[in-house]
N, CA, C and O atoms as a Tinker XYZ file with bonds, in Angstrom:
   388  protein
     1  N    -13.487000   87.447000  -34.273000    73     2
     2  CA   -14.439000   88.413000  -34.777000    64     1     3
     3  C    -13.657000   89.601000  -35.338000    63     2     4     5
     4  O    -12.549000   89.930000  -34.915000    81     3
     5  N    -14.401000   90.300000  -36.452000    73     3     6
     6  CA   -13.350000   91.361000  -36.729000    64     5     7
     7  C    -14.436000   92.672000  -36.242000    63     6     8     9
     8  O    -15.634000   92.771000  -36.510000    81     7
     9  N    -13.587000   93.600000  -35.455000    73     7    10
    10  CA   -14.025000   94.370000  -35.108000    64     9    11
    11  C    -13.845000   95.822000  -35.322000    63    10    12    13
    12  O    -12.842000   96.375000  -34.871000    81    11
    13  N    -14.894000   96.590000  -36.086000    73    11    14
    14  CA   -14.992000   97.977000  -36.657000    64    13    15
    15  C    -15.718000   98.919000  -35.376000    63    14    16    17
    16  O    -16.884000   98.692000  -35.054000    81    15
    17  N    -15.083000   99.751000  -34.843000    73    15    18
    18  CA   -13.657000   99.977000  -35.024000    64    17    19
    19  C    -13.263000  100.659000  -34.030000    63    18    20    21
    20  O    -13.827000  101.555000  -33.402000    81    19
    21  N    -11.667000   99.905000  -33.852000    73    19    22
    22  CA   -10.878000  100.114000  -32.595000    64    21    23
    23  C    -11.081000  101.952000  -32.354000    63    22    24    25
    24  O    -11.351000  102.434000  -31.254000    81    23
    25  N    -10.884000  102.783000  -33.629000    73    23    26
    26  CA   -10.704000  103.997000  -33.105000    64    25    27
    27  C    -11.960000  104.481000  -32.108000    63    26    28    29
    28  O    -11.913000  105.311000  -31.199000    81    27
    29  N    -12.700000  103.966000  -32.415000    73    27    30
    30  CA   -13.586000  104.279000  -31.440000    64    29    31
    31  C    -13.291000  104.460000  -29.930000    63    30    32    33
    32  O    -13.227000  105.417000  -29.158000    81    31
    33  N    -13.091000  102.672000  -29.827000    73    31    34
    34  CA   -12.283000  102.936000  -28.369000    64    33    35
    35  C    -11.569000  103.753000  -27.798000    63    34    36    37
    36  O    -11.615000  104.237000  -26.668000    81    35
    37  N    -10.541000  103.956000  -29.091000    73    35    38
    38  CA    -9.237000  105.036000  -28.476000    64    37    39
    39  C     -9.420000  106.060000  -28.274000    63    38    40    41
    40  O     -8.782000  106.724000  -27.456000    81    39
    41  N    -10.830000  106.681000  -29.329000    73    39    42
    42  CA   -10.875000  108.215000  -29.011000    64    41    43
    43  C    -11.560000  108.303000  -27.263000    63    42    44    45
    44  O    -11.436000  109.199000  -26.428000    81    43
    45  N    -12.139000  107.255000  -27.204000    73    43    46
    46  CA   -12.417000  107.302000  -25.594000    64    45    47
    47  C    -11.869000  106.968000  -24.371000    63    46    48    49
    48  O    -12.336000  107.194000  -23.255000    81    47
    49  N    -10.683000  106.328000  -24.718000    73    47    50
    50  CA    -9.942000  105.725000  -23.689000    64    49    51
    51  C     -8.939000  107.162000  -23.227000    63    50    52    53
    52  O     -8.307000  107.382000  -22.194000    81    51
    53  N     -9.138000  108.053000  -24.595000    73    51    54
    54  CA    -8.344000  109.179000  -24.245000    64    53    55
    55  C     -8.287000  110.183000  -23.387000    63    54    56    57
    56  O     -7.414000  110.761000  -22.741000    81    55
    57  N    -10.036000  110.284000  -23.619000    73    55    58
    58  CA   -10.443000  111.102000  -22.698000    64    57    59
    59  C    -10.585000  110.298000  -21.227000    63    58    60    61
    60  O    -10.589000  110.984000  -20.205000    81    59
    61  N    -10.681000  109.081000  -21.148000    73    59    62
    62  CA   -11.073000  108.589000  -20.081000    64    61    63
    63  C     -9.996000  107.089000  -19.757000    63    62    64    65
    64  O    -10.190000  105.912000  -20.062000    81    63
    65  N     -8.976000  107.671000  -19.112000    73    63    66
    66  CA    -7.952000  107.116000  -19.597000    64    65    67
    67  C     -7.825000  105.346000  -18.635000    63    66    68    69
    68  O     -7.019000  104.471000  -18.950000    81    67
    69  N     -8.597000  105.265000  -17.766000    73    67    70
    70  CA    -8.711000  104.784000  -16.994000    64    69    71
    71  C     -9.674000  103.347000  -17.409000    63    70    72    73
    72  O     -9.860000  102.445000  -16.592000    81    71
    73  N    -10.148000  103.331000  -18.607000    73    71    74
    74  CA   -10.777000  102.752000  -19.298000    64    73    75
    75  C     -9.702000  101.991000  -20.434000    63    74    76    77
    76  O     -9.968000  100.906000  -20.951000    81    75
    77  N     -8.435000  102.779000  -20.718000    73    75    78
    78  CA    -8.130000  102.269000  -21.497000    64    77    79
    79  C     -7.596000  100.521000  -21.267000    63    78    80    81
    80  O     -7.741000   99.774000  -22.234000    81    79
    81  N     -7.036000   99.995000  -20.057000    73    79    82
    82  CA    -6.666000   98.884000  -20.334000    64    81    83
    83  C     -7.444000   97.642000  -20.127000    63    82    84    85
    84  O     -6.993000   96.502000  -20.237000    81    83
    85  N     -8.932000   98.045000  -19.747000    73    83    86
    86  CA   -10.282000   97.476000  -19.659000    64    85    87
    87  C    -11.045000   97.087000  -21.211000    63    86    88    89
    88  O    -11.456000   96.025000  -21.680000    81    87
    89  N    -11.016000   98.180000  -21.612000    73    87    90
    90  CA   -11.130000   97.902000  -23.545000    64    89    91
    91  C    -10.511000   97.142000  -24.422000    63    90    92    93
    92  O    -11.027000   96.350000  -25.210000    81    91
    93  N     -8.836000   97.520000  -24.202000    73    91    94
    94  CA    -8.071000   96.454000  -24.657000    64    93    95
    95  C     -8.350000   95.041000  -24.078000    63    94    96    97
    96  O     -8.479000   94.035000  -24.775000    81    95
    97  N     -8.428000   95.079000  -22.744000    73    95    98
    98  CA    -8.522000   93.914000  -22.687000    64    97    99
    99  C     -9.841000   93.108000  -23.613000    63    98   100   101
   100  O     -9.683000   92.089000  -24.285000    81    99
   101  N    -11.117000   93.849000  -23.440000    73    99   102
   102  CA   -12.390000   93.611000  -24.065000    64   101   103
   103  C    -11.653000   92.791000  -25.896000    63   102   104   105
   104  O    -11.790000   91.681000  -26.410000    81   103
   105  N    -10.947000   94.001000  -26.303000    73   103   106
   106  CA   -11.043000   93.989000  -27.966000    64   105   107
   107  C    -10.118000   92.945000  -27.934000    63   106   108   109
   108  O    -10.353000   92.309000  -28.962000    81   107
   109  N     -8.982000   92.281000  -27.197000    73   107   110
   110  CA    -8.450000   90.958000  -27.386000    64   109   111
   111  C     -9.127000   90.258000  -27.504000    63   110   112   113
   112  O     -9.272000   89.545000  -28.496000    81   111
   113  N     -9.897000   90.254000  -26.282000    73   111   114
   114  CA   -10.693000   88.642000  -26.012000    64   113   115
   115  C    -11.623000   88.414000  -27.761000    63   114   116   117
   116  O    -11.527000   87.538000  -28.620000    81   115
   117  N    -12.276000   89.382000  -27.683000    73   115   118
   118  CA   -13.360000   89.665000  -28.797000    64   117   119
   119  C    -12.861000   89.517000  -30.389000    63   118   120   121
   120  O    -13.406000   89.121000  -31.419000    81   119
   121  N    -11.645000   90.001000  -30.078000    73   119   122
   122  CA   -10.907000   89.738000  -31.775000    64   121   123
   123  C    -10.932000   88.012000  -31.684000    63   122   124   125
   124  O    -11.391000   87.270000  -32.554000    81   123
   125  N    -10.416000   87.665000  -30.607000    73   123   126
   126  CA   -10.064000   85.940000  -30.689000    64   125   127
   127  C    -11.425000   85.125000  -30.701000    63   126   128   129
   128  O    -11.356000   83.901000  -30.812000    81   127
   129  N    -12.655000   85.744000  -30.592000    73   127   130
   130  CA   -14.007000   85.073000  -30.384000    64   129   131
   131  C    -14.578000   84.368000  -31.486000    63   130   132   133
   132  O    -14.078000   84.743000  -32.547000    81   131
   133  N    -15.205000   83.727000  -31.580000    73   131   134
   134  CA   -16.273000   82.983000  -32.902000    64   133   135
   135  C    -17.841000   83.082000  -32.316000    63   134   136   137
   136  O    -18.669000   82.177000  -32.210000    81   135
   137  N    -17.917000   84.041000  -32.086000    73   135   138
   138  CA   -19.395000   84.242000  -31.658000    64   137   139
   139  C    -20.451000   84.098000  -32.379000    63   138   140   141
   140  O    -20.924000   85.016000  -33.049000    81   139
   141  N    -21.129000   82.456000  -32.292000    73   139   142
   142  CA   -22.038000   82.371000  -33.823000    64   141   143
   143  C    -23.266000   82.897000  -33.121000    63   142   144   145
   144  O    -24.118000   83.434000  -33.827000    81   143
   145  N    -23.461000   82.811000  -31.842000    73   143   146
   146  CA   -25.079000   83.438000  -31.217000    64   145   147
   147  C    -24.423000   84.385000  -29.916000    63   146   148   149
   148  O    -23.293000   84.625000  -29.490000    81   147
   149  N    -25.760000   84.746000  -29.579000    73   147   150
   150  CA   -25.824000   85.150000  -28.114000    64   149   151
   151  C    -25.247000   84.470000  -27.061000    63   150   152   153
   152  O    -24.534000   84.842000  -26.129000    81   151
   153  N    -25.759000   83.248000  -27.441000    73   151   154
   154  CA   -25.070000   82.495000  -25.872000    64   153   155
   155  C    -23.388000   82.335000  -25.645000    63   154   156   157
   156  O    -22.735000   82.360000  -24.601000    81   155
   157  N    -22.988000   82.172000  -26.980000    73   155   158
   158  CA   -21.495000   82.556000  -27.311000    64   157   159
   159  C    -20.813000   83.121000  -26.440000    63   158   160   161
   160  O    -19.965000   82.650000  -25.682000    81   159
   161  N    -21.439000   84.815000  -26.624000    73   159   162
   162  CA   -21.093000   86.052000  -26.467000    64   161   163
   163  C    -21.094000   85.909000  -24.651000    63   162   164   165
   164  O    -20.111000   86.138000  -23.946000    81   163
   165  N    -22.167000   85.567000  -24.263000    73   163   166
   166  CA   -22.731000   85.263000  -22.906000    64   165   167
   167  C    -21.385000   83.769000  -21.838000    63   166   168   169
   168  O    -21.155000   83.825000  -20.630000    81   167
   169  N    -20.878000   82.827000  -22.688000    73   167   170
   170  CA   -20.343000   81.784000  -21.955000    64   169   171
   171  C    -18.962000   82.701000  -22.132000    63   170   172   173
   172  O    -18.085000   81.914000  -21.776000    81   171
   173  N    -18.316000   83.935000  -22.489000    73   171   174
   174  CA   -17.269000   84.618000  -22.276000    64   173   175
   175  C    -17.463000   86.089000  -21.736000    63   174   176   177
   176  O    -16.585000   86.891000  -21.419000    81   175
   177  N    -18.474000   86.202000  -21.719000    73   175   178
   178  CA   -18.800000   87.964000  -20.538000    64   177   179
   179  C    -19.703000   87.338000  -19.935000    63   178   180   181
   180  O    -20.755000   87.739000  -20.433000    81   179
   181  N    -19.918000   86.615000  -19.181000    73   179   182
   182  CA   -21.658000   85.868000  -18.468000    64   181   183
   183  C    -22.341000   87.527000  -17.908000    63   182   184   185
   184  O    -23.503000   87.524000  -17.503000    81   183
   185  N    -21.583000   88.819000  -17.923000    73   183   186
   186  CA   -22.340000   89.496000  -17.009000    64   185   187
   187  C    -22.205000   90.858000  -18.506000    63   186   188   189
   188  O    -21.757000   91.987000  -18.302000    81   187
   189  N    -22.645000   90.428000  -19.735000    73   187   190
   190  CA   -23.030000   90.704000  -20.845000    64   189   191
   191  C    -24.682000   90.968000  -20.810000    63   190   192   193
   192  O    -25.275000   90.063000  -20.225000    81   191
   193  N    -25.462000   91.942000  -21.279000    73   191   194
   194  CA   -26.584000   91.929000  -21.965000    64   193   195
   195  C    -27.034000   91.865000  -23.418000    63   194   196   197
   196  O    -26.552000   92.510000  -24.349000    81   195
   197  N    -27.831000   91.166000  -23.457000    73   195   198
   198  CA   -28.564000   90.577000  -24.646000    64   197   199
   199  C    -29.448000   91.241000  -24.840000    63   198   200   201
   200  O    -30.461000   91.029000  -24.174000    81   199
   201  N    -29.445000   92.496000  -25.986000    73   199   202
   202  CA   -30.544000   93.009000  -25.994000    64   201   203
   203  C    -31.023000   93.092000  -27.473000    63   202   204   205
   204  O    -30.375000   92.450000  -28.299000    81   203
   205  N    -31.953000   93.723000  -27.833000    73   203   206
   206  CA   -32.768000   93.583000  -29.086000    64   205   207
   207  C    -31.953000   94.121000  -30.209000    63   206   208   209
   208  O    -31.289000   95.132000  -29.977000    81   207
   209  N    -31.900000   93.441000  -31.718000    73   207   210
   210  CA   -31.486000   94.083000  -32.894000    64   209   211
   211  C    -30.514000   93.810000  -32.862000    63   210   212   213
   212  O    -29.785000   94.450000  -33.621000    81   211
   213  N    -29.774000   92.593000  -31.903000    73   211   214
   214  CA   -28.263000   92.140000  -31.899000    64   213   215
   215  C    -27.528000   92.896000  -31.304000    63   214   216   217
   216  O    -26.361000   92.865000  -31.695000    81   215
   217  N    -27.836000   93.820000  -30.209000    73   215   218
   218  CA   -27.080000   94.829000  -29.385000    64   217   219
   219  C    -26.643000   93.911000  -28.647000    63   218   220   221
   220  O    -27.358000   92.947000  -28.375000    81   219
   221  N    -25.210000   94.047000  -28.114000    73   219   222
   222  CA   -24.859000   93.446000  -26.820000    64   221   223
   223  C    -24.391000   94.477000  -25.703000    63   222   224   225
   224  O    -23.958000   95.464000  -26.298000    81   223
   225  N    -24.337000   94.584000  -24.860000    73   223   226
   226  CA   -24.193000   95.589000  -23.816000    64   225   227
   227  C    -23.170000   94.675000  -23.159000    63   226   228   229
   228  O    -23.094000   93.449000  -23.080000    81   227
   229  N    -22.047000   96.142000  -22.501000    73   227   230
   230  CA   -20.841000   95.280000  -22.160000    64   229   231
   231  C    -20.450000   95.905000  -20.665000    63   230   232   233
   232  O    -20.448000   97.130000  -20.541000    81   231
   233  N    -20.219000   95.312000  -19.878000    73   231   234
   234  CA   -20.234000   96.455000  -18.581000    64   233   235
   235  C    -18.431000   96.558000  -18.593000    63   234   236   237
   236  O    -17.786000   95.544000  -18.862000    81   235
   237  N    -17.643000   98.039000  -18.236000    73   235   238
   238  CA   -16.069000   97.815000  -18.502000    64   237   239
   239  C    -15.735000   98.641000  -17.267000    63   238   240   241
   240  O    -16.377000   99.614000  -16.870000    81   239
   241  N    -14.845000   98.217000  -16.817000    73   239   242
   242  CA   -13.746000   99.052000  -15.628000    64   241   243
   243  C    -14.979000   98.870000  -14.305000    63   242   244   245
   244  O    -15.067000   99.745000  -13.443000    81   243
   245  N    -15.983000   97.495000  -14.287000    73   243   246
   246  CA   -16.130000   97.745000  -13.087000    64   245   247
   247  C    -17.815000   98.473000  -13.035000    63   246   248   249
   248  O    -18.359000   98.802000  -11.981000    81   247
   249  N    -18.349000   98.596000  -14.211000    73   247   250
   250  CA   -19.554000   99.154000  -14.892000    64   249   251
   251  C    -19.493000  100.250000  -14.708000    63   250   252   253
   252  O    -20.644000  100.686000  -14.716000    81   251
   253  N    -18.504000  101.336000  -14.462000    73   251   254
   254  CA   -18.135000  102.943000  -14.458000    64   253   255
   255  C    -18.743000  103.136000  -16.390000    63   254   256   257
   256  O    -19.452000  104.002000  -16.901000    81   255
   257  N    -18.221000  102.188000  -16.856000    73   255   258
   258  CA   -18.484000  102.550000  -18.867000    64   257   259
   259  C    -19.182000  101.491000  -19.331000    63   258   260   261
   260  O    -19.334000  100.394000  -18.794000    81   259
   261  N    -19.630000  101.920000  -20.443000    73   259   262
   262  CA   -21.087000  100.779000  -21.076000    64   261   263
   263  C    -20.362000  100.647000  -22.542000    63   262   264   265
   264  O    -19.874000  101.658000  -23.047000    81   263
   265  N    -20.310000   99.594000  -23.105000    73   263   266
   266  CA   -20.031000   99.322000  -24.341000    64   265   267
   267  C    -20.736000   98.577000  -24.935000    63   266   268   269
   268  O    -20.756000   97.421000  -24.514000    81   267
   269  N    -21.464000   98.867000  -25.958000    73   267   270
   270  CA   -22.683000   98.689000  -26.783000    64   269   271
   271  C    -22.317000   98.857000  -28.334000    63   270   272   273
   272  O    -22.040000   99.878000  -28.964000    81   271
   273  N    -22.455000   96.767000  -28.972000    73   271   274
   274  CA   -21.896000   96.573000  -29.879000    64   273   275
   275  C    -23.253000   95.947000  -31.072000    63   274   276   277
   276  O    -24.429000   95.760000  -30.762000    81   275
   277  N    -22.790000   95.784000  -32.082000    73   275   278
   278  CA   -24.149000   95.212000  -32.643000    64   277   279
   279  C    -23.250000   94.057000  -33.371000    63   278   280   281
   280  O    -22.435000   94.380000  -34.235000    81   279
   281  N    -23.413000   92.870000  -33.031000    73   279   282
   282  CA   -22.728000   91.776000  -33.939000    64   281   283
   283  C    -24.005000   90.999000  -34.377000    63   282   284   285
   284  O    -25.085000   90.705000  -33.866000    81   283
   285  N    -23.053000   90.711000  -36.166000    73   283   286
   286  CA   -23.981000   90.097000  -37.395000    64   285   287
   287  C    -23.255000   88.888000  -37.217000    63   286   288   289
   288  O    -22.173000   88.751000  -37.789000    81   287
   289  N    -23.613000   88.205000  -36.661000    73   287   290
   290  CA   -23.102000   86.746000  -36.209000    64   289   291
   291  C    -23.023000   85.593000  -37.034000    63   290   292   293
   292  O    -22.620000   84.477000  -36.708000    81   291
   293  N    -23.563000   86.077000  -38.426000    73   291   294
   294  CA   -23.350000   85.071000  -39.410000    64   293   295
   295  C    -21.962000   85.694000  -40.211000    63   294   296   297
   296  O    -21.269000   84.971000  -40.928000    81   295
   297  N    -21.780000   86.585000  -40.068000    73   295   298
   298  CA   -20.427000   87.342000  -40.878000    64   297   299
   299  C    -19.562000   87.803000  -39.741000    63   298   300   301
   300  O    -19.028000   88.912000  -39.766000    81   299
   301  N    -19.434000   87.061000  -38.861000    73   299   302
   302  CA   -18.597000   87.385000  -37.563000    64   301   303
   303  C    -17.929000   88.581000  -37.453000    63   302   304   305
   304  O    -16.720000   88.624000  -37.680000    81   303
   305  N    -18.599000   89.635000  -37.113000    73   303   306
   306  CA   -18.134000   90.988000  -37.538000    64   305   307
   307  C    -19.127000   91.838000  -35.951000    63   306   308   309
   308  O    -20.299000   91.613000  -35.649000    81   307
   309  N    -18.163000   92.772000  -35.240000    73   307   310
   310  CA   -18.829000   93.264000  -34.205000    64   309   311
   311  C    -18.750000   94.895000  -34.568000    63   310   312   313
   312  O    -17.653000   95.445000  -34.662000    81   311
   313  N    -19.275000   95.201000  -34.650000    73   311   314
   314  CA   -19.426000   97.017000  -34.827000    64   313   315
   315  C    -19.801000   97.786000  -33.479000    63   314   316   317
   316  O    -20.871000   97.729000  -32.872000    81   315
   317  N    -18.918000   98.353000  -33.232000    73   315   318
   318  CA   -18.930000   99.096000  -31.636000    64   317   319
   319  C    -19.702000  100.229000  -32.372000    63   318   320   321
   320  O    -19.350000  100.708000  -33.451000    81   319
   321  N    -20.869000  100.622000  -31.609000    73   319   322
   322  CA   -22.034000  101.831000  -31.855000    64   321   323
   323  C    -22.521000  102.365000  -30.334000    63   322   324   325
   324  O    -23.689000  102.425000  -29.948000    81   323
   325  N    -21.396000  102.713000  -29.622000    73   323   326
   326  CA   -21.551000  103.311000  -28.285000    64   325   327
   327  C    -20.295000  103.043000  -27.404000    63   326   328   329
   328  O    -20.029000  101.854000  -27.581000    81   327
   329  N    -19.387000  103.596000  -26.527000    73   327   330
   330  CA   -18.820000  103.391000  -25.785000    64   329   331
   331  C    -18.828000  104.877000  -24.552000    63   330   332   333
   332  O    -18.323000  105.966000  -24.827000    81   331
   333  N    -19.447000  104.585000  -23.367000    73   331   334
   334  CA   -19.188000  105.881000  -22.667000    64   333   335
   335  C    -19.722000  105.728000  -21.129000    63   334   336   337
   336  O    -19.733000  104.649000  -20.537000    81   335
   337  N    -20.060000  106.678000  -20.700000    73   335   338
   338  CA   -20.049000  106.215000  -18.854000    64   337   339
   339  C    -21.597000  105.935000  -18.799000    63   338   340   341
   340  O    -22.576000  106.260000  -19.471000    81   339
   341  N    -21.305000  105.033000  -17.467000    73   339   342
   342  CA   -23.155000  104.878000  -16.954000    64   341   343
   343  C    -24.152000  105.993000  -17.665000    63   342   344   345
   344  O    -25.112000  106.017000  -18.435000    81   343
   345  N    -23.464000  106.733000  -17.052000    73   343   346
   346  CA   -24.444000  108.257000  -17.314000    64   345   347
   347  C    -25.163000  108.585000  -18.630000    63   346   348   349
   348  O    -26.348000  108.773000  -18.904000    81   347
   349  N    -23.706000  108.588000  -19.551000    73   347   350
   350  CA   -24.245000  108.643000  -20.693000    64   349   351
   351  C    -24.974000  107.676000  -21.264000    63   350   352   353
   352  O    -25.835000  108.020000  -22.075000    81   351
   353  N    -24.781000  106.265000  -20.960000    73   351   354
   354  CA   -25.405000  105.473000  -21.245000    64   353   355
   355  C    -26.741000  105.275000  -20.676000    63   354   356   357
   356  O    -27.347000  104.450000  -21.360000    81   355
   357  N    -27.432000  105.706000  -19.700000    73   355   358
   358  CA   -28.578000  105.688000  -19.627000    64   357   359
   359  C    -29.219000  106.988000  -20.460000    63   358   360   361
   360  O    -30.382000  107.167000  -20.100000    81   359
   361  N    -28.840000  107.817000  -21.342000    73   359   362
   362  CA   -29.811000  108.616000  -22.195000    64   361   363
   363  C    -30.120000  107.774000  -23.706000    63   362   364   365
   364  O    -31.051000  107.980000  -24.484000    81   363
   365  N    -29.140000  106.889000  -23.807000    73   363   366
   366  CA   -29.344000  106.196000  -25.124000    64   365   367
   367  C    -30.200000  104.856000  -25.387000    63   366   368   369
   368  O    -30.451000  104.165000  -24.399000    81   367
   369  N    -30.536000  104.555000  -26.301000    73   367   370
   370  CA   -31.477000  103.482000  -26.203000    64   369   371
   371  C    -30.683000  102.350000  -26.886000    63   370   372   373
   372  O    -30.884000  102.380000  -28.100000    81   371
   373  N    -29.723000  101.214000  -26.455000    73   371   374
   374  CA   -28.989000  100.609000  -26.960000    64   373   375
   375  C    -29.619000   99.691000  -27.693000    63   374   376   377
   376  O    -28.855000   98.776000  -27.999000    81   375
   377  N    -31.118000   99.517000  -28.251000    73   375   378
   378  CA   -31.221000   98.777000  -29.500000    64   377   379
   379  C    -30.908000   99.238000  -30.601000    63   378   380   381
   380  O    -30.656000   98.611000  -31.630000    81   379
   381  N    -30.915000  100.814000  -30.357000    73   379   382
   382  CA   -31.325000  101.484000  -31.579000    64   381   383
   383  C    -30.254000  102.378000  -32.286000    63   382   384   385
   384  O    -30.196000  102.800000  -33.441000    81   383
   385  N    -29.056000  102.592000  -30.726000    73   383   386
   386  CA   -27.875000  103.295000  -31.189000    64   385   387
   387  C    -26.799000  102.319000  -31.891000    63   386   388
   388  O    -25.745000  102.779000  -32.333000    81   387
């Protein structure tokens, strides 16, 4: 999958540094993926959410951080549109961010 975009991660792994080798690990696996559906996405994170508008919800470091991606699965392409703690992640509405 090609994935837009790493800086994202980094600007957060910066602040939250403890995250960083949890992400990397995430953006390996995910660069090497062919995720043509959901279930894809699901038989390599089984503890992944499937949520509406092609959001996937990603639990990282242990579910301390939420990573919330939107992949167009016919153009194998994942766009990270959220990365941040529980906390913050419960004010956002991950179909829509």
């Amino acid at each position: 999958m090609r994935i837009i975009s790493k800086r994202t991660l980094r600007l957060f792994w910066l602040h939250h540094p403890q995250a960083e080798e949890p992400l990397k690990a995430w953006y390996r696996v995910a660069e090497k993926a062919k995720w043509e559906t959901p279930s894809k996405v699901k038989e390599q994170f089984g503890n992944a959410s499937i949520v509406g508008n092609n959001r996937v919800v990603f639990n990282v470091h242990g579910n301390s951080y939420r990573l919330v991606v939107k992949v167009e699965y016919q153009l194998g392409i994942v766009f990270v549109r959220f990365v941040g703690t529980h906390a913050e992640y419960d004010t956002i509405d991950a179909e829509t961010v």
